[in-house]
C-alpha positions in Angstrom: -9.0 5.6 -6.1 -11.9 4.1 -3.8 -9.7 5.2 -0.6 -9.4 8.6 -1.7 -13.1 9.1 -3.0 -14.1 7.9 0.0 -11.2 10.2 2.6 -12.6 13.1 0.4 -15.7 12.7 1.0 -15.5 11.8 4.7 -12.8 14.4 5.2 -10.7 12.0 7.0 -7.5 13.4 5.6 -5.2 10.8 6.9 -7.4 8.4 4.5 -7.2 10.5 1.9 -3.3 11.0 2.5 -3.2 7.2 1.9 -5.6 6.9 -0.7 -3.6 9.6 -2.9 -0.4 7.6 -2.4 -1.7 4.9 -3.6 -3.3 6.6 -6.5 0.3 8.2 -7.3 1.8 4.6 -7.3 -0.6 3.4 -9.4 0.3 6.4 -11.7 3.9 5.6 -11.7 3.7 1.6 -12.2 1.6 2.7 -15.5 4.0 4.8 -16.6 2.6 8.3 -15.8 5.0 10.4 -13.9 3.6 13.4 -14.0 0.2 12.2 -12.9 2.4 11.1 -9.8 4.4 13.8 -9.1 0.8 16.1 -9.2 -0.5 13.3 -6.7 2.1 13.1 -4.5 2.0 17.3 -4.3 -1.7 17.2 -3.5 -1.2 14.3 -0.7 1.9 16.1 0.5 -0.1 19.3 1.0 -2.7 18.1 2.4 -1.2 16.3 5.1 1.1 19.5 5.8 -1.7 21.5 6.1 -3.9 19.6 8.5 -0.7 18.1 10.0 -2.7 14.6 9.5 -1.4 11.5 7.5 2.3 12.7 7.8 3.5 9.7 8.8 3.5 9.2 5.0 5.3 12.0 3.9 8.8 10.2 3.8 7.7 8.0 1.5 5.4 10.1 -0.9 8.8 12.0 -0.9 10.1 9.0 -2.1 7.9 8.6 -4.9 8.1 12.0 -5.9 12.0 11.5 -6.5 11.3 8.6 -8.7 8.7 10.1 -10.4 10.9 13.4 -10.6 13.4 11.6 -12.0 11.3 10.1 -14.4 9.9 13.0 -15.9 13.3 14.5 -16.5 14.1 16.1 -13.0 16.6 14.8 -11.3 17.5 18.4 -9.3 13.7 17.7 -8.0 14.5 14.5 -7.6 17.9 14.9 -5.7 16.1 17.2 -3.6 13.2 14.9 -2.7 15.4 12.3 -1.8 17.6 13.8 0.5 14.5 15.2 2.2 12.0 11.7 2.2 15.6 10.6 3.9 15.7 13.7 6.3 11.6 13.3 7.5 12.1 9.4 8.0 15.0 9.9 10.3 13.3 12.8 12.2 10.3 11.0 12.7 12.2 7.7 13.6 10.2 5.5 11.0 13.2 3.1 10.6 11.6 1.1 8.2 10.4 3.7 5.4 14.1 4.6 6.1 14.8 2.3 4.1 12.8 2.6 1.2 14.1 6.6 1.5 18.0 5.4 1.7 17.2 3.0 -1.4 15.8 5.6 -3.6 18.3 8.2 -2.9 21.2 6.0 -3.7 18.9 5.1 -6.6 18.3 8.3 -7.5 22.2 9.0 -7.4 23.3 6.4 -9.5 20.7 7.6 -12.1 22.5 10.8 -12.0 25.8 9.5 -12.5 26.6 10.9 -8.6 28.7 7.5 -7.8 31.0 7.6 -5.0 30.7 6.5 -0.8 27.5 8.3 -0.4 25.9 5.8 -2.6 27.2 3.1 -1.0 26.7 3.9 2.4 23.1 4.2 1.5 23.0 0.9 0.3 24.9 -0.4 3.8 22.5 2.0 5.8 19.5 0.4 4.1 20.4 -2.7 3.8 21.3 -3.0 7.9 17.9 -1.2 8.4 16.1 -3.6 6.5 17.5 -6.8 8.6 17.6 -4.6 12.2 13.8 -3.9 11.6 12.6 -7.0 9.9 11.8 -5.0 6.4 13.0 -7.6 4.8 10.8 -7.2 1.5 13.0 -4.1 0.7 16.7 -6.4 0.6 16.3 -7.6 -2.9 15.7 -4.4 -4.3 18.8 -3.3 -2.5 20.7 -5.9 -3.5 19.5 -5.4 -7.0 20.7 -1.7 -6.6 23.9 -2.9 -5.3 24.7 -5.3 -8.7 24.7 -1.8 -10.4 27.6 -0.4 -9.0 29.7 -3.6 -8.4 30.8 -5.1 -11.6 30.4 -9.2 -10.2 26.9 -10.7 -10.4 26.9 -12.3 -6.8 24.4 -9.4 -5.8 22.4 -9.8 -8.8 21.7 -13.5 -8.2 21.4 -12.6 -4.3 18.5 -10.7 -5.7 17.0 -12.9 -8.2 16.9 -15.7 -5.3 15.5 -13.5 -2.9 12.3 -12.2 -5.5 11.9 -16.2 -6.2 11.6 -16.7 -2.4 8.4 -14.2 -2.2 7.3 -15.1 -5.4 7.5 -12.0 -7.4 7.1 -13.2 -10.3 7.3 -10.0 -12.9 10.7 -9.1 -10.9 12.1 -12.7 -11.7 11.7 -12.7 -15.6 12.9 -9.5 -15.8 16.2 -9.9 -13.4 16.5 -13.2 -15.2 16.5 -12.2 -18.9 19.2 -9.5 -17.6 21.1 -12.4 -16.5 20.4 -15.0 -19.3 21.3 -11.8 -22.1 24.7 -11.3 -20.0 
């Protein structure tokens, strides 16, 4: 919030850009996707109408699938997805690429659209990830992975690599899923 008080009141859009994002995160770790999706449309306007701060737009896009998605949207959040996917390859950010390729095929699965799309995001990302060093995103691929193969390798793969960074709240629950199966 103290980023975009503080970009609003400076008019430094790109801050505020970034501030927003963070305040739509923030909305849709505690559960508020509506408050995201509202934040992510502000941000998203705001750098498309002063053309400042949008080397974020990919992944507010992102967000705004998840939180679409969430909310009980998933033709907005189809669409979002394929287009955070879209802006990160025209602007050639490689690594928010990822995070895009992840939540569409995340977004797919969600709406029962299975198939070789799905995969091949998962390959894309996971390729992108280790090509560009964005490492921190493979165990969430690898966790999306598990849920379209039926073994557990990937699962584990996953659990392993949350242990290695220590995140914590990711290990119980990836655990518990594994200890109830």
């Amino acid at each position: 919030m103290e980023v975009a008080r503080i970009g609003e009141e400076t008019g430094n859009i790109a801050g505020l850009v970034l501030g927003l994002e963070g305040v739509a995160l923030a909305h849709l770790i505690a559960g508020r996707p509506a408050e995201a999706i509202t934040t992510c449309k502000r941000a998203l306007a705001l750098a498309r109408e002063h053309q400042s701060g949008l080397f974020e737009e990919p992944s507010l896009l992102a967000h705004l699938a998840r939180a679409c998605l969430q909310v009980g949207d998933p033709n907005g959040a189809v669409v979002c997805a394929e287009e955070a996917v879209t802006v990160a390859r025209r602007q050639g950010s490689r690594v928010v690429e990822c995070l895009a390729l992840l939540t569409r095929a995340q977004i797919r699965r969600a709406t029962g659209a299975y198939g070789a799309d799905l995969t091949a995001d998962l390959e894309a990302a996971l390729t992108l990830a280790t090509e560009t060093g964005a490492l921190t995103y493979e165990p969430f691929i690898r966790e999306e992975r598990s849920r379209i193969r039926p073994d557990e390798t990937e699962l584990h793969e996953a659990l392993r690599l949350f242990t290695a960074v220590g995140a914590t709240g990711h290990v119980r629950r990836l655990q518990a899923e594994l200890d109830a199966s």
